[in-house]
FILUM-133788 format. One line per 4 residues: number of its first residue (from 1); their letters; for each residue x, y, z of C-alpha. Coordinates in nm, 3 decimals, padded with zeros to 5 digits. Layout:
BEGIN
NUM> a> X/Y/Z | ...
//
This chain:
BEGIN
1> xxxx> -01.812/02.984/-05.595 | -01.577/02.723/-05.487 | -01.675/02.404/-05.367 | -01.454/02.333/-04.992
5> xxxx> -01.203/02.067/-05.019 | -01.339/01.788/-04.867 | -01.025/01.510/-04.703 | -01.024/01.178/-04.756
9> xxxx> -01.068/00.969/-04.422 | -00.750/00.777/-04.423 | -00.716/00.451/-04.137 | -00.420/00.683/-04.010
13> xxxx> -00.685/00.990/-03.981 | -00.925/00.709/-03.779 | -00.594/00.589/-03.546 | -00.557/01.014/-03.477
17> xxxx> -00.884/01.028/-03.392 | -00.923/00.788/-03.161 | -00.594/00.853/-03.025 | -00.713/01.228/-02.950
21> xxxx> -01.048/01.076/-02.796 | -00.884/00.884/-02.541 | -00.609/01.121/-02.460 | -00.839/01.386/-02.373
25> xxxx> -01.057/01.192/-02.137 | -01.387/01.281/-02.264 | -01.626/01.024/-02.142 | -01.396/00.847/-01.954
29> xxxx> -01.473/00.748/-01.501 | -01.269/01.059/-01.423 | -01.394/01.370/-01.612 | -01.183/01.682/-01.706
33> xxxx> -01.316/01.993/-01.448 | -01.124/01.905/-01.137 | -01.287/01.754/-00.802 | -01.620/01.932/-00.672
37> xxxx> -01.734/01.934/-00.305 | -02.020/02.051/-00.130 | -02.075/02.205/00.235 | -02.179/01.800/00.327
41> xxxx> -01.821/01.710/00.254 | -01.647/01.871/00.527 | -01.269/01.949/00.519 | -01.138/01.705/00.354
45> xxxx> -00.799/01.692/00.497 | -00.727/01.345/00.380 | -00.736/01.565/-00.023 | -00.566/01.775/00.061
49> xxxx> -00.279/01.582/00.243 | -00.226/01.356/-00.102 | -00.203/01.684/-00.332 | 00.057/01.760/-00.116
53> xxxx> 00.273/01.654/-00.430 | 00.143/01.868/-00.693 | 00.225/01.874/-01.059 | 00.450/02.217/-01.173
57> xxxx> 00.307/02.338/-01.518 | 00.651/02.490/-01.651 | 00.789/02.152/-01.565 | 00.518/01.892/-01.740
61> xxxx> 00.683/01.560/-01.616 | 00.773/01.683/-01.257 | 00.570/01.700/-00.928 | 00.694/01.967/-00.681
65> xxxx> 00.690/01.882/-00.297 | 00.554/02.175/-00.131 | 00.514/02.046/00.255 | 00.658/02.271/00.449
69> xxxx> 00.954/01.984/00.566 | 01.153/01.944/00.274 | 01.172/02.065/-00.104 | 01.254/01.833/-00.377
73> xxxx> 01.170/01.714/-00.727 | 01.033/01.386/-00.861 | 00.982/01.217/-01.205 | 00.639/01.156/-01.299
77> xxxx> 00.653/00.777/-01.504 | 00.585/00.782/-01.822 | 00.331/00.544/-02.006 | 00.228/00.404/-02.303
81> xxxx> -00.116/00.265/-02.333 | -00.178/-00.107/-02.517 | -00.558/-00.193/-02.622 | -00.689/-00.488/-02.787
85> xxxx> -01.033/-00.536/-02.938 | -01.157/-00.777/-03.140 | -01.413/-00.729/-03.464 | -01.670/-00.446/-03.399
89> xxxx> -01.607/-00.392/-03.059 | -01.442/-00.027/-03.114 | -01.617/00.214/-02.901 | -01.610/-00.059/-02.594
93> xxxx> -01.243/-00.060/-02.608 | -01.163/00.348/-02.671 | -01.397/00.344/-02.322 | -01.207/00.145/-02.142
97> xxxx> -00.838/00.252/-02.278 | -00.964/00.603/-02.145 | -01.066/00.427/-01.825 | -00.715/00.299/-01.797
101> xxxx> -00.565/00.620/-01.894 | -00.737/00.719/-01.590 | -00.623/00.488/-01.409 | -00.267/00.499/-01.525
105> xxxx> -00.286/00.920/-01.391 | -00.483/00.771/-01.063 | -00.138/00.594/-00.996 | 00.094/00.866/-01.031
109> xxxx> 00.234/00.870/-01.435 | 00.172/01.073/-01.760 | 00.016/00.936/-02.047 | 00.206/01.022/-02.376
113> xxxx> 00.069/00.787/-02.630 | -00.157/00.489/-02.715 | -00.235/00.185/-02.939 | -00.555/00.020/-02.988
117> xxxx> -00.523/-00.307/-03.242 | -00.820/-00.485/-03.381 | -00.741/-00.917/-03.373 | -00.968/-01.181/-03.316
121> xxxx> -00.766/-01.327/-03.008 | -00.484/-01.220/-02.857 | -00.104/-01.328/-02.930 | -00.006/-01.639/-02.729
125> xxxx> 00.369/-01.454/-02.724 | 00.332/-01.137/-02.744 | -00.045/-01.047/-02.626 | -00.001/-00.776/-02.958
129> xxxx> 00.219/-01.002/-03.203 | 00.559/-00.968/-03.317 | 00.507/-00.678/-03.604 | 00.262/-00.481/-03.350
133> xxxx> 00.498/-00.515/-03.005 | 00.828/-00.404/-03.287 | 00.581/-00.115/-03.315 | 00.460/-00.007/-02.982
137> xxxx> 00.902/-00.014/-02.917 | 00.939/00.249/-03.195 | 00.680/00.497/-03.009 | 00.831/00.412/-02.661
141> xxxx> 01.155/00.557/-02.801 | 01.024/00.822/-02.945 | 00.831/00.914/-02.710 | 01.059/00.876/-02.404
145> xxxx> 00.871/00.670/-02.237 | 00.992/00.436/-01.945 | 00.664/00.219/-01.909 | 00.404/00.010/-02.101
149> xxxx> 00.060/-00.057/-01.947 | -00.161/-00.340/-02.135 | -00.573/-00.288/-02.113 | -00.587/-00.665/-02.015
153> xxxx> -00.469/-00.895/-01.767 | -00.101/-01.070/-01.900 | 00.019/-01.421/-01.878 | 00.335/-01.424/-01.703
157> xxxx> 00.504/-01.540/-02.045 | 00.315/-01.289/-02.284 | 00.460/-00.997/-02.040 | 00.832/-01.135/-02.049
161> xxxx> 00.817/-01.163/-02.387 | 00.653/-00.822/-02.467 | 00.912/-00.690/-02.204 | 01.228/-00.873/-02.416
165> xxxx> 01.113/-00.662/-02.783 | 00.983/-00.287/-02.620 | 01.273/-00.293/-02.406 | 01.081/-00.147/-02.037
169> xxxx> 00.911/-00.227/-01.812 | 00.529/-00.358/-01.901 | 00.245/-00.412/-01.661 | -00.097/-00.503/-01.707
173> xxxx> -00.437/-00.376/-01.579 | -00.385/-00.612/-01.285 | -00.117/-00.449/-01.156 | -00.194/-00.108/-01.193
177> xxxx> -00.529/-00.168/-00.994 | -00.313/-00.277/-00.691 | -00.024/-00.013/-00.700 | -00.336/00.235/-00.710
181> xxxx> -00.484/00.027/-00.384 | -00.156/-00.012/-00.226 | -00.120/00.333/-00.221 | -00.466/00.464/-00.064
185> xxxx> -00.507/00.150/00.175 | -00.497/00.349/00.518 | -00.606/00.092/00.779 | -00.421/-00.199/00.873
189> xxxx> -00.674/-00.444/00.782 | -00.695/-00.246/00.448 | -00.351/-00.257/00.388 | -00.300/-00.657/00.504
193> xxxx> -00.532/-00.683/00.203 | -00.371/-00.527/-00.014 | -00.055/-00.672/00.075 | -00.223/-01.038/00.010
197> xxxx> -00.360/-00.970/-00.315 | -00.012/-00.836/-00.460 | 00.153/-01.144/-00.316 | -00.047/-01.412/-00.488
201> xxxx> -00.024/-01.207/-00.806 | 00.331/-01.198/-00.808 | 00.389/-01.513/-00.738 | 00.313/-01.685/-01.050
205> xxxx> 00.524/-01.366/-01.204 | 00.892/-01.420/-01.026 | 01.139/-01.364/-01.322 | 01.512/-01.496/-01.322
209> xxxx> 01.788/-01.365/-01.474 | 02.044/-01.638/-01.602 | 02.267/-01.702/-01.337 | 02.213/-01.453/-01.080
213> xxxx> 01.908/-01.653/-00.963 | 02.052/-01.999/-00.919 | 02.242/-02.181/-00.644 | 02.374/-02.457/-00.806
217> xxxx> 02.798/-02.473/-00.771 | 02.973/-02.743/-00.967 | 03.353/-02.719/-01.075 | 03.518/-02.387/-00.960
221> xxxx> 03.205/-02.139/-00.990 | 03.226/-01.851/-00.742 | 03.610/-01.945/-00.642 | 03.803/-02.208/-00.493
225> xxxx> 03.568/-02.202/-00.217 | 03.279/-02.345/-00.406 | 03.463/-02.653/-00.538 | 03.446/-03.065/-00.409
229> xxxx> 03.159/-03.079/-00.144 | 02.966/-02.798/-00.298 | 02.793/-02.965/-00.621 | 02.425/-03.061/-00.583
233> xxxx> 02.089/-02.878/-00.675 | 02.064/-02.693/-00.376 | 01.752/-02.413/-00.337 | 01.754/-02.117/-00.642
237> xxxx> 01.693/-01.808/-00.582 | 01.409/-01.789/-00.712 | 01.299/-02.110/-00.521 | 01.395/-01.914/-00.178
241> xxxx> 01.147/-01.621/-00.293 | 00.872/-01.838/-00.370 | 00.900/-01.951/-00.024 | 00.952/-01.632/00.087
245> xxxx> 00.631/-01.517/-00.053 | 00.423/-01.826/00.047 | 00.499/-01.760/00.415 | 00.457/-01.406/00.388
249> xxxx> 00.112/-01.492/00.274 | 00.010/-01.745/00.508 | 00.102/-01.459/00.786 | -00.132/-01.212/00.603
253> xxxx> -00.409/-01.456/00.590 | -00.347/-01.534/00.947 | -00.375/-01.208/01.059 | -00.689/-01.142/00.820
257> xxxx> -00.855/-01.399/01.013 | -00.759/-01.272/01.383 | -00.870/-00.919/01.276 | -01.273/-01.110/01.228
261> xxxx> -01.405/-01.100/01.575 | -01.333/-00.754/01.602 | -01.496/-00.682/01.295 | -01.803/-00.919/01.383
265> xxxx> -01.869/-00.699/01.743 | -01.895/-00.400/01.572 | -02.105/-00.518/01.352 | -02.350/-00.658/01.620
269> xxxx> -02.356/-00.360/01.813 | -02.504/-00.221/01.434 | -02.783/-00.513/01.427 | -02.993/-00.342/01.621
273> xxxx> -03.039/-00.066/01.382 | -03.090/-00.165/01.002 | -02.837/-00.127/00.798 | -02.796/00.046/00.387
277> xxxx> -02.454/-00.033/00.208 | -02.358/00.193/-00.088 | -02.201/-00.002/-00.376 | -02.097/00.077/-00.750
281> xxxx> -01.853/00.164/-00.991 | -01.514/00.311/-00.907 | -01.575/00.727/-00.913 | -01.983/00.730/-00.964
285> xxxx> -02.016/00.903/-00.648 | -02.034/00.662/-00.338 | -01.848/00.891/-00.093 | -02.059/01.226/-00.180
289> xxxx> -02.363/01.038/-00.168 | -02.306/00.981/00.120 | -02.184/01.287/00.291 | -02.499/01.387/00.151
293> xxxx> -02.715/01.163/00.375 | -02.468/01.146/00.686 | -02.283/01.465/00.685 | -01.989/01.214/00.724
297> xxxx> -01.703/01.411/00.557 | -01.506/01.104/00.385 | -01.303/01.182/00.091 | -01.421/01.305/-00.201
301> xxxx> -01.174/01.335/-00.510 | -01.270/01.303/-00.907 | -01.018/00.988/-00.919 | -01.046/00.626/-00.937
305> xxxx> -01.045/00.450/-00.615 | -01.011/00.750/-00.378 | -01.204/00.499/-00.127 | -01.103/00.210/-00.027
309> xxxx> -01.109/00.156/00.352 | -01.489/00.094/00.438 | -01.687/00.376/00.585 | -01.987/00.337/00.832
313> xxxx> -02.190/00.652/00.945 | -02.556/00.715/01.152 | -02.852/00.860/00.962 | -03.250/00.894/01.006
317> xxxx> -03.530/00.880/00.784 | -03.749/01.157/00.696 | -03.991/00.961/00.986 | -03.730/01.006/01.273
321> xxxx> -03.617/00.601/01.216 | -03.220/00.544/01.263 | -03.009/00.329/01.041 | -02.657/00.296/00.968
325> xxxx> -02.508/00.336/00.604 | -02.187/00.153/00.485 | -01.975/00.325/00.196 | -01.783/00.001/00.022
329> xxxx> -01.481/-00.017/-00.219 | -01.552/00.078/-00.592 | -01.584/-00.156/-00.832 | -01.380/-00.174/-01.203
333> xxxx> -01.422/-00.434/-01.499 | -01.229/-00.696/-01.474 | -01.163/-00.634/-01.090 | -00.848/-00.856/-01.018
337> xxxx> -00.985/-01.171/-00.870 | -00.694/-01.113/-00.621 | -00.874/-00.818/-00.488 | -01.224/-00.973/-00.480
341> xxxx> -01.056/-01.310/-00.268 | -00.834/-01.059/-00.040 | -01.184/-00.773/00.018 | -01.377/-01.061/00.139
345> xxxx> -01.443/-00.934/00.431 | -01.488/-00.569/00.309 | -01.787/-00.726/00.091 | -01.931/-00.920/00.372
349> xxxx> -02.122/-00.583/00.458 | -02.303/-00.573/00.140 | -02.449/-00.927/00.235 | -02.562/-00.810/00.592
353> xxxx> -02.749/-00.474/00.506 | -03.068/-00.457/00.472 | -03.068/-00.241/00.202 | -02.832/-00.166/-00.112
357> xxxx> -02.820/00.210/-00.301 | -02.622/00.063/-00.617 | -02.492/00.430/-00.718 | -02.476/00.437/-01.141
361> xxxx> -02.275/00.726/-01.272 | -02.543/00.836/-01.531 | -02.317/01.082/-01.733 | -02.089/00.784/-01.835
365> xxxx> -02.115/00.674/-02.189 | -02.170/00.317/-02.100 | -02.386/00.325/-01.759 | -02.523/-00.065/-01.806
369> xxxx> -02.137/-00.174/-01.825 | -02.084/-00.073/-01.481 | -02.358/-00.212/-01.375 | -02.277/-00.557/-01.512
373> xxxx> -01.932/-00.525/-01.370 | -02.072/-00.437/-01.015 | -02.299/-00.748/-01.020 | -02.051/-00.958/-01.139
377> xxxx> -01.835/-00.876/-00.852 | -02.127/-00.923/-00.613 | -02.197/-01.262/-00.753 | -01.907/-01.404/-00.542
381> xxxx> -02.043/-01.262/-00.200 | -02.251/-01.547/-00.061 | -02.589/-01.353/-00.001 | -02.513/-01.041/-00.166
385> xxxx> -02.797/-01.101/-00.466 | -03.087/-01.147/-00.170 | -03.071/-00.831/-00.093 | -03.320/-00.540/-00.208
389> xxxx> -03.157/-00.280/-00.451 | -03.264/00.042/-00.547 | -03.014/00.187/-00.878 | -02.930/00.527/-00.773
393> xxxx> -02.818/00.711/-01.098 | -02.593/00.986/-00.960 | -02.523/01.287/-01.180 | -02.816/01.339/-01.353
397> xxxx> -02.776/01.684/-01.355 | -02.509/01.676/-01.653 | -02.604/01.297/-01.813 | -02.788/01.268/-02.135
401> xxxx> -03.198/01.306/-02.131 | -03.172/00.968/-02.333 | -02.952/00.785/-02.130 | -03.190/00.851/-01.855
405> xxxx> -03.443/00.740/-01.992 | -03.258/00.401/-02.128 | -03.224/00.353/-01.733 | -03.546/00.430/-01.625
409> xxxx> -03.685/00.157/-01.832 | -03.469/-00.103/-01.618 | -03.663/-00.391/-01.352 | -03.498/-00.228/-01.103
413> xxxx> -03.647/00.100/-00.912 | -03.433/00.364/-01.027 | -03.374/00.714/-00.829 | -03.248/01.012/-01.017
417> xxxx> -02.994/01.233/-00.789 | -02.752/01.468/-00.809 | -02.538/01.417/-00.484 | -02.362/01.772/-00.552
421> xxxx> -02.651/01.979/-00.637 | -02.881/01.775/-00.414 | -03.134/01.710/-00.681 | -03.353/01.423/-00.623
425> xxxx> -03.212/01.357/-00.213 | -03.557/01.383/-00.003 | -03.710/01.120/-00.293 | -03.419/00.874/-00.209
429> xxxx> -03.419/00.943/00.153 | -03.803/00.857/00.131 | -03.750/00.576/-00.067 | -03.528/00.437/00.179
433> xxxx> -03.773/00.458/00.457 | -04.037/00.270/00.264 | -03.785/-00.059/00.209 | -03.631/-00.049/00.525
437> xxxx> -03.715/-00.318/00.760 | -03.978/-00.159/01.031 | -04.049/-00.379/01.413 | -04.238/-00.593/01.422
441> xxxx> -04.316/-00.652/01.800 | -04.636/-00.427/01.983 | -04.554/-00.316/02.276 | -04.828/-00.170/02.492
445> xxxx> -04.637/-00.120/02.857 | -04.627/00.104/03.187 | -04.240/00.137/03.279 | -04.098/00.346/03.544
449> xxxx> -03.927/00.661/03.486 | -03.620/00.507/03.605 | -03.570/00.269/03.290 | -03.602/00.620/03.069
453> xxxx> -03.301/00.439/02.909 | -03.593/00.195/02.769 | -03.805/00.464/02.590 | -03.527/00.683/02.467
457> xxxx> -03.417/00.312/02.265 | -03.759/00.297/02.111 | -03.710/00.663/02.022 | -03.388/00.587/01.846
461> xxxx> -03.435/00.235/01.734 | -03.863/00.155/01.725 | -04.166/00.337/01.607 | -04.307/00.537/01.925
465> xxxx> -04.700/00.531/01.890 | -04.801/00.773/02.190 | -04.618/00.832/02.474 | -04.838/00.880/02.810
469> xxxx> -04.647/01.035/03.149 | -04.852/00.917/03.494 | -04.775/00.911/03.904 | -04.621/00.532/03.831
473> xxxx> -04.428/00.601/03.518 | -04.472/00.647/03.094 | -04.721/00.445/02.950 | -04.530/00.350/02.633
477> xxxx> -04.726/00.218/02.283 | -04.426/00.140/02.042 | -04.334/-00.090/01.755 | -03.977/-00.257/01.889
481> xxxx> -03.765/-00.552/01.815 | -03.813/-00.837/01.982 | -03.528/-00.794/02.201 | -03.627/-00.449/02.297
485> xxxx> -03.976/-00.597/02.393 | -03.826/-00.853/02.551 | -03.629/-00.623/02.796 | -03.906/-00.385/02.833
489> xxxx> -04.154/-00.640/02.979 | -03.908/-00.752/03.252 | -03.916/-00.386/03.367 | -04.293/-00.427/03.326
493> xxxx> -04.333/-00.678/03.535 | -04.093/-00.532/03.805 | -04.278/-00.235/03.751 | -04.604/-00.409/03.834
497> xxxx> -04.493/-00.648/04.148 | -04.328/-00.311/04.321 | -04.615/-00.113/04.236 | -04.887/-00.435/04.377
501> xxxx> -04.595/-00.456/04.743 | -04.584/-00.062/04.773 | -05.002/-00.076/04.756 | -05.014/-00.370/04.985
505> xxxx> -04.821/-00.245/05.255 | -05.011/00.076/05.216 | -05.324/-00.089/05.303 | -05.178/-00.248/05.608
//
């Protein structure tokens, strides 16, 4: 009997392997097995609007338009992937060059190829080197591809000079999060952000090309009108941009700011019922938790940052109590700071609930990175960290027994869901009601039937004790805020002073 050939492992057999790995998305944010809804998410409309454009399988790098308006065809951009890693740090950066594969197909292009290199610290050119970027040009041209996307955030020299040997266009992770943002912003507060954030990243990025950029006449340049009178520095082009930008900007901001009392009135009117924010990673499962608790409908796709404008909705505790939930912008490592400066105001509502469900996608191969990366994000909201947190770890239906487990063992108190199958929902809805803030304030009070406005908000927004219905009106035992007590004592007392004149004059 013959023994089987066994191969050799060769580091070009390794490179394949890993290659294959993060091509194929396994264990990557955005799983193969298409988007999955349940009878909570509603119609989604919004889905269905943005696979309006649809990829033709006969025609692998097109995308068909098949609205009903016009027909045409568009090229899908093609990418090459960049990854850097230093020593043992291998299966952290094959996670998150699938993550940015993700990302890259989020956006709108098809992934053909990518390179992962091991160096301690990155090339001060190049980001890659000289020998590596010479590389990474030989599989753009064979490849066909039209654009290079780095796994890192790029000086504005290292991508010029990358740019000058590979010979297209490169962007970095930076600027792939905020094409993928500027393209699902919908409101106009969302899309101000947005705006913003691109703006101060590109500033410190304008790029001249020789003279095309500058201003500056001297002798006979641009004809015999630019001669004698015409010499001096003058503003560049690229000067005039700058400006451009700068004032763009400052209008942005400005109208950032005007858009805050608005925002601040809606939010009071929500005071006076407390308040849960969802946070977490990008794709763990925000917006079907919660159509799950609210029945709210938001989108629901299997794709990066298919939420970004926030989301507030009405729900009750198993014990009748109202509160409001907030769904909030996913998180990413190594969120552009941009982004985190521009969605300050997005954020803001983590800092005023009263409550945070910090949704974990348990079926990811590195659960505790997200994590980190959400916190670190939430360490630059002033008053975020106060508030109580409960780790919800969506999917547990399909993640690993052990990777549970690994989570269970956290500080935190940990829930174990499934927001499609509905696994685990009345223990997190129960768990809610116990760390939810309850009144404080006894009320103990006869009020007439005609404040029934009075009893129906200590239905919706108070603990009702016993409810008692007399000749003179209800009398009403009820845990309330103190506002809601206030209020209901004045009617009280009216109560009391017509009920005293109406007896009086009876008498007489």
């Amino acid at each position: 009997m013959s023994e089987p050939i066994i191969e050799e492992e060769t580091p070009q057999s390794r490179a394949d392997a890993v290659l294959e790995r993060v091509l194929s998305r396994a264990g990557t944010a955005v799983a193969e097995g298409g988007t999955k809804v349940t009878d909570y998410d509603g119609d989604q409309l919004e889905r269905e609007e943005r696979a309006a454009l649809r990829r033709v399988g006969s025609l692998s790098t097109e995308l068909e338009d098949v609205s009903e308006v016009e027909y045409r065809q568009l090229r899908l951009e093609k990418v090459v992937l960049v990854g850097q890693y230093p020593h043992g740090a291998a299966s952290e950066a094959e996670i998150s060059l699938r993550e940015l594969a993700a990302l890259a197909e989020t956006a709108g292009s098809e992934v053909l190829d990518g390179v992962l290199q091991q160096r301690p610290k990155p090339d001060p050119a190049t980001y890659i080197g000289k020998g590596k970027a010479r590389e990474v040009q030989e599989i753009v041209a064979s490849v066909g591809a039209d654009t290079v996307i780095v796994d890192d955030d790029l000086a504005p020299s290292q991508r010029r000079a990358l740019e000058d040997v590979v010979k297209v266009k490169v962007i970095d992770r930076t600027a792939l999060i905020l094409d993928i943002f500027a393209q699902h912003a919908k409101s106009k507060e969302g899309k101000a952000q947005v705006e913003l954030a691109q703006l101060e990243y590109l500033l410190p990025r304008l790029r001249g090309w020789g003279e095309s950029m500058s201003r500056q006449a001297g002798g006979q340049v641009g004809g015999a009108a630019a001669g004698m009178g015409s010499r001096g520095p003058g503003e560049t082009k690229i000067e005039l941009d700058r400006r451009r930008i700068r004032t763009r900007m400052a209008i942005l901001r400005r109208q950032i700011k005007e858009m805050a009392p608005a925002r601040e009135v809606r939010r009071d009117k929500r005071l006076a019922l407390p308040n849960v924010a969802i946070v977490g990673y990008t794709n763990a499962g925000k917006s079907s938790l919660l159509n799950r608790i609210t029945g709210a409908g938001v989108l629901v796709e299997n794709a990066l940052f298919a939420t970004l404008d926030p989301t507030v909705r009405r729900s009750q505790t198993p014990d009748g109590r109202e509160f409001t939930v907030s769904d909030t912008v996913g998180f990413v490592r190594s969120l552009p700071t941009q982004l985190v400066a521009a969605f300050a105001s997005t954020l803001e509502e983590v800092a005023h609930a009263d409550l945070v469900l910090h949704v974990v996608d348990a079926s990811h191969p590195d659960p505790e990175g997200q994590i980190r990366a959400v916190r670190e994000v939430l360490a630059d909201v002033p008053g975020a960290a106060n508030v109580p947190e409960i780790l919800v770890l969506n999917k547990a239906d399909i993640a690993e027994h052990d990777v549970l487990l690994r989570l269970r063992a956290r500080r935190e108190p940990t829930i174990e869901v499934s927001a499609l199958t509905g696994e685990g929902m009345d223990e997190l809805m129960e768990a809610v009601a116990t760390r939810l803030p309850r009144p404080e304030v006894r009320v103990d009070l006869l009020l007439p039937y005609t404040r029934g406005d009075l009893i129906a908000e200590a239905h919706e927004k108070g603990e009702v004790i016993s409810e008692q219905h007399g000749g003179d009106g209800t009398q009403l035992v009820a845990l309330v805020s103190e506002s809601l007590a206030s209020r209901m004592h004045a009617a009280a007392v009216t109560t009391a002073v017509t009920t005293a004149a109406t007896t009086s004059a009876a008498r007489d």
